[in-house]
C-alpha positions in Angstrom: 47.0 61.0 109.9 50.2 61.2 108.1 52.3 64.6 108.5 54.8 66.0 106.4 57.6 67.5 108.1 59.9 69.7 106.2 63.9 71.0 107.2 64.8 73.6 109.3 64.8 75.7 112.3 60.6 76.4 111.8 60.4 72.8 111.2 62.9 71.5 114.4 60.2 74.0 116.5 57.3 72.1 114.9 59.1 68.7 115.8 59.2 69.5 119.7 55.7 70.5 119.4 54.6 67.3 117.9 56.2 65.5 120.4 53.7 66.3 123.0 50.8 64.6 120.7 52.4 62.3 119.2 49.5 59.7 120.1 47.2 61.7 117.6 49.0 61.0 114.8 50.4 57.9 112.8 53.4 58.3 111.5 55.6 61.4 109.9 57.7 62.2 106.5 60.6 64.1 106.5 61.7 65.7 104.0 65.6 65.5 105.2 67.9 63.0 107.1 68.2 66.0 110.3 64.5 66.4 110.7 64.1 62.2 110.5 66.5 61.9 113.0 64.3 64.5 115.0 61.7 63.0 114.9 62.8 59.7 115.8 64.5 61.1 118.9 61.1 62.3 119.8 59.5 58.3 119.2 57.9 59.7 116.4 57.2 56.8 113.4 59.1 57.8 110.3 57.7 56.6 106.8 59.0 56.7 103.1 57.1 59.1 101.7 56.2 56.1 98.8 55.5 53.8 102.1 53.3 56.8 103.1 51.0 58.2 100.0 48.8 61.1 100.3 49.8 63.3 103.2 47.2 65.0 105.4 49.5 67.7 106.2 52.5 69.3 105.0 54.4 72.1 107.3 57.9 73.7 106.6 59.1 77.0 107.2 60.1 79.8 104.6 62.9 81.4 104.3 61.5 85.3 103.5 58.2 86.4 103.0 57.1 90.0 101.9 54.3 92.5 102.8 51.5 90.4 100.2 52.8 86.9 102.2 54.3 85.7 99.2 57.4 83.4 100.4 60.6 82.6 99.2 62.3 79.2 100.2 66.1 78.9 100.2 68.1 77.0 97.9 69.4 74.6 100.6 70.1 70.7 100.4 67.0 69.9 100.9 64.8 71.9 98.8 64.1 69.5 95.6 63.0 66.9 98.5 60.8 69.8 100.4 58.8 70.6 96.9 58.2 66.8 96.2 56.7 66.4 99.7 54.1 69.3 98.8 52.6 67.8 95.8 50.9 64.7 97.7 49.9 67.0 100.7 46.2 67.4 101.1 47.0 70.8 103.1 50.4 72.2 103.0 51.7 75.3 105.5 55.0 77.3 105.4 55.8 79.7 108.5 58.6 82.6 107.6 60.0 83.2 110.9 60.5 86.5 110.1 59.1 89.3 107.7 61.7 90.5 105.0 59.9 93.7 104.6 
């Protein structure tokens, strides 16, 4: 199992979690140089996402969500990076941390 792993504060919580079952999964993509570095910190194998191909899960956070759970992600550094992860994610999952409405 290859994970996705996007940029972020929902994304650094995800990390430590992953950490703790590391042994379940085969390697990770990050989707910046700070969540990489994470991840590696953790002993967590980090691939090229063309090294990797199709990912079996994608997870990131979002930066706003309303009452329908439609989200909106920020405009930040890493944000062309974070779509191009989604597209070869067999499942993809974005947590807001915390309503906007």
């Amino acid at each position: 199992m290859v994970v996705g792993i996007g940029t972020g504060s929902t994304a650094n919580h995800f990390i430590d979690l992953l950490a703790g079952m590391k042994g379940k999964i085969d390697a990770t993509v990050a989707s910046s140089v700070a969540s990489a570095k994470r991840l590696q910190g953790h002993g967590i194998r980090v691939l090229d996402l063309n090294e990797a191909g199709q990912l079996s899960l994608y997870v990131d956070g979002a930066d706003e969500s309303n009452e329908h759970l439609h989200l909106v992600k920020g405009g930040g550094g890493a944000l062309t990076r974070e779509r191009s992860w989604r597209v070869p994610a067999r499942n993809s999952f974005a947590s807001p941390m915390t309503p906007s409405w």
